[in-house]
DOMI-995830 format. One record per residue (C-alpha): x, y, z. Coordinates in steps of 0.001 Angstrom, whole numbers, plus 500000, padded with zeros to 6 digits. Layout:
XYZ...
# end
This chain:
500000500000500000503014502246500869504193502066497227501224502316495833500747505572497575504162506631496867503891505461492791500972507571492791502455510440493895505277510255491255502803509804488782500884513056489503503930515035489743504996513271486030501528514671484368501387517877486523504818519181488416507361518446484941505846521210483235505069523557485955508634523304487280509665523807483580507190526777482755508322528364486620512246527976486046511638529681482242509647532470483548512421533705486137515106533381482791512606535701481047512227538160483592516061537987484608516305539011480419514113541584480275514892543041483446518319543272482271517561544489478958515027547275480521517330549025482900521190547975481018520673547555477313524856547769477090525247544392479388522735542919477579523815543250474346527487543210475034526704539417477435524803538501474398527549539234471377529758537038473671527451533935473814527260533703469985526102531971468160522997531433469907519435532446469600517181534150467249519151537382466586522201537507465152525131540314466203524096542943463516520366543477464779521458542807468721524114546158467758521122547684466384518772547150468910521071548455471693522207551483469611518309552342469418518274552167472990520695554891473511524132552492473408526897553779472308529050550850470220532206551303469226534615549061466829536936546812467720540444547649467667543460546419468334544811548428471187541381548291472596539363545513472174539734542096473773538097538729472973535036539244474289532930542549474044533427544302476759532125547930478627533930551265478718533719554298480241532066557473478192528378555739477383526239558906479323524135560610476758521308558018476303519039560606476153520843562230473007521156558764471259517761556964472239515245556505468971512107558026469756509689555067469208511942553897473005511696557356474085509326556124477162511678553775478677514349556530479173513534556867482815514206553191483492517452552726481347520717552761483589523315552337480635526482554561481260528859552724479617529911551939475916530003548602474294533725548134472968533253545408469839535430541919470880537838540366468148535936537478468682533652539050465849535848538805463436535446535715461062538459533492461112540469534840463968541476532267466634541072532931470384544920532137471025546132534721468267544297537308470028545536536118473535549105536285472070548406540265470696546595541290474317549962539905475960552165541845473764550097544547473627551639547123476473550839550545476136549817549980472552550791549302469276551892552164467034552568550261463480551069547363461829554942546318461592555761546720465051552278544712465991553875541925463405557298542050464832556575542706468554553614539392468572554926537039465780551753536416464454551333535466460748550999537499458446547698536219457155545934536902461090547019540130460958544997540627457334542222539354459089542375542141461400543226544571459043540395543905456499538269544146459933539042547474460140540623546932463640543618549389462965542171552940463385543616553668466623546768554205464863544784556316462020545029554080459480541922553048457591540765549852456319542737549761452776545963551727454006546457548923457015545820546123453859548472547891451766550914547719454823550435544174455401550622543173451989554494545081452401555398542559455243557774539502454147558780536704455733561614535988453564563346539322454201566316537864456920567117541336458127563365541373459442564005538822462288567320539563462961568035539971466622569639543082466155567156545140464478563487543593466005563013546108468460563989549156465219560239550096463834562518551133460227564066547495460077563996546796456117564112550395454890561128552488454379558735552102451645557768555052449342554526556750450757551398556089448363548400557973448291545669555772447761542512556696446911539310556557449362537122553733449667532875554372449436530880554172452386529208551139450651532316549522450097533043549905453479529845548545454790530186545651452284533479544662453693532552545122457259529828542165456724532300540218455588534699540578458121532423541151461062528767540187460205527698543921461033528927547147460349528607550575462196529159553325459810525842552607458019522981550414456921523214548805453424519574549549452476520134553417453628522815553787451105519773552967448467517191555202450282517004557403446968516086554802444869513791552990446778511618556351447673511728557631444122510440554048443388507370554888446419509177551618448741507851552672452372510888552880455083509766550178458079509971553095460435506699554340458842504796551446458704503447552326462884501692555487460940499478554405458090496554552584458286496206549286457733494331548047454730497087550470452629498394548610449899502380549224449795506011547875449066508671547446451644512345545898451360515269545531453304517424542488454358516393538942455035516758538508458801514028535507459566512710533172457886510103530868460037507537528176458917505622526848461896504603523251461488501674524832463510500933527475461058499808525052458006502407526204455371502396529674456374505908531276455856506528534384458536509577536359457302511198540221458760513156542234456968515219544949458165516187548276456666517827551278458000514070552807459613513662549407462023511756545710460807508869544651458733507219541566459541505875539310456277503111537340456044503462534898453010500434532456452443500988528946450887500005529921447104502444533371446979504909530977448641504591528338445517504778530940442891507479533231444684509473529639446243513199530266444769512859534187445587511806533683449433514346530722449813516919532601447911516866536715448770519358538543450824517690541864449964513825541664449174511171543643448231507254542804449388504363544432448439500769543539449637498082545041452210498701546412455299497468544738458788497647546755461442495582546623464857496556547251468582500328547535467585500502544312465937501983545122462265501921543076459351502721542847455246500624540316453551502539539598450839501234539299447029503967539685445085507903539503445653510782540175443994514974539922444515516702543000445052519869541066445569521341542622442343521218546264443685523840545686446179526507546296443099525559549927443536527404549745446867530255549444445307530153552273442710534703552581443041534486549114441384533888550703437960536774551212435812539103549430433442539711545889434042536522545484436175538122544476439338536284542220441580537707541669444636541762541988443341540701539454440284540476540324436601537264539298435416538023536175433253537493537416429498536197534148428196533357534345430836529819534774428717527934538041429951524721536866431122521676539459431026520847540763434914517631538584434221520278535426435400521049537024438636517755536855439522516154533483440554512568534115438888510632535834435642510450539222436217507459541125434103508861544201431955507616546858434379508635545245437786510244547959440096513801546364439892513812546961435884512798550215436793515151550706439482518368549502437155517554551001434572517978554236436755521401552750437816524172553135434890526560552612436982525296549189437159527056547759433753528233544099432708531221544413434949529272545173438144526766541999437884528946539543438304529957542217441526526420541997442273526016538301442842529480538538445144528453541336447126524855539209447947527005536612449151528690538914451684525180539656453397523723537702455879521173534763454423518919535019456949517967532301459673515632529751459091513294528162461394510512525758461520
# end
């Protein structure tokens, strides 16, 4: 009778105390979260950049998020950043930064630092590399050869960090630290000669070069690549003209028209989610420089638009407007790839020889129409015919550019 009672009692907790527990122990995490997030949006988002990958977000819209919320973020660097991200001093002024759509939870945030951008964030570095250049690191580097000499690292790790941007603490910019390491040799004796590793002029000094500037765009284009994220602009912003002359509604306006409105939105592909609950139903967001658009896209726009929703870095979605109690949404009716207007990022890339990324096109390569870049029929009058046909700058050359530079963007996270 004893066990019986006692079987019994493990058996209610089974159907009844399993979940509860569960459902009690996942409430405190989500209060913990937003707690945190509510009163020190620069821990949160600097904890979270250091627990990737993880989650739902990924490290461009977390840095967004918190620089909405008044955060100030600043790049990583190599005489400043660590590993991880970490908080410094000099992040007072929320009230100066905050957008206004947060502008009510200004009396409850407590940020006062600045999130300082870890080396962890850039793609391909190694954790021990960047141990070895914190230990060397002293008072602070003031070359890209005396970081080289001084840590030992390869020459190929400290690329890494120089195509990251990482050396502007010693005022060089992205292409200027490249063109230094590309002067760096191995095979040079006098370079690791005793006798000279502590001179900065070891070698002799190279002619100064002036080279020319790089874009904003091409900037942006090459902090995704290296980092995932950039902080000098939005992609999509750098097209702003051309989507409003084209009537494409910025995100950030969505909260003020009415719903029923037919429109058009685009930005980047940040979600991609197809509940097995939700009977085919794809649920997408999109991000442009304004804030995020959630997409609606029923089963029979998803069959006739398949390769474009699967397939788009930057997408465009028109349909009607649903908006009620806060809760906004685009049901979608018609989609298209943008993908190919990324080339106008990278408007320096014109020019003799059509460099692409330090390669000479190859000249036996067939030039395929910009109808091949894109991964459905368009109809004559769709808004991206329109929109390159008011691009010249977007010629052969660039659409092979175009298909690179779409591969540099995130492709969006997919869940079901």
């Amino acid at each position: 009778d004893f066990a019986e009672r006692c079987f019994r009692q493990i058996e209610g907790f089974g159907e009844y105390g399993f979940p509860e527990s569960h459902a009690a122990s996942f409430a405190l995490l989500v209060y913990s979260s937003c707690w945190v997030k509510c009163h020190y949006p620069d821990v949160y988002c600097a904890a979270l950049l250091n627990a990737q990958p993880m989650g739902f977000y990924a490290p461009a819209q977390i840095v967004r998020d918190a620089r909405e919320h008044g955060v100030k973020v600043r790049p990583a660097d190599i005489n400043r950043s660590g590993w991880d991200a970490t908080l410094e001093p000099g992040g007072e002024g929320v009230e100066n930064r905050i957008h206004p759509r947060y502008g009510e939870q200004l009396r409850s945030i407590r940020s006062r630092f600045a999130v300082r951008l870890g080396l962890r964030q850039v793609k391909g570095l190694r954790e021990p590399d960047v141990e070895r250049l914190i230990a060397c690191r002293g008072a602070g580097y003031t070359s890209v050869r005396e970081l080289w000499l001084r840590t030992g690292l390869t020459r190929a790790v400290i690329e890494r960090l120089a195509d990251a941007d990482a050396f502007r603490s010693l005022g060089l910019d992205r292409r200027e630290a490249l063109w230094q390491v590309r002067g760096l040799s191995d095979t040079t004796s006098m370079e690791r000669l005793p006798l000279f590793e502590g001179r900065d002029d070891a070698g002799g000094a190279e002619p100064e070069v002036a080279l020319p500037d790089m874009q904003v765009g091409e900037h942006v284009i090459q902090d995704y690549r290296a980092l995932s994220l950039s902080l000098k602009a939005h992609p999509v912003g750098l097209l702003r003209d051309r989507l409003d002359a084209d009537g494409i509604v910025p995100a950030g306006r969505l909260p003020d028209l009415p719903g029923g409105r037919r429109l058009s939105v685009a930005g980047l592909v940040l979600v991609r989610q197809r509940p097995g609950s939700a009977k085919g139903v794809i649920f997408a967001t999109l991000e442009d420089e304004t804030g995020v658009a959630n997409v609606i896209v029923w089963p029979k726009v998803f069959a006739r638009y398949r390769p474009v929703i699967i397939g788009a870095r930057f997408l465009l979605v028109s349909g009607r407007l649903q908006s009620e109690e806060g809760v906004i949404h685009i049901v979608a009716d018609h989609l298209e790839d943008l993908t190919p207007l990324l080339a106008c990022l990278s408007e320096d890339a014109v020019g003799a020889g059509a460099r692409i990324d330090g390669a000479l096109a190859r000249a036996d390569e067939v030039r395929r129409p910009i109808d091949d870049d894109i991964r459905t029929r368009r109809p004559p009058n769709s808004r991206l015919t329109r929109l390159l046909k008011e691009a010249p700058e977007l010629t052969e050359d660039l659409r092979r550019l175009a298909r690179q530079r779409g591969k540099v963007l995130p492709k969006g996270r997919n869940f079901h």
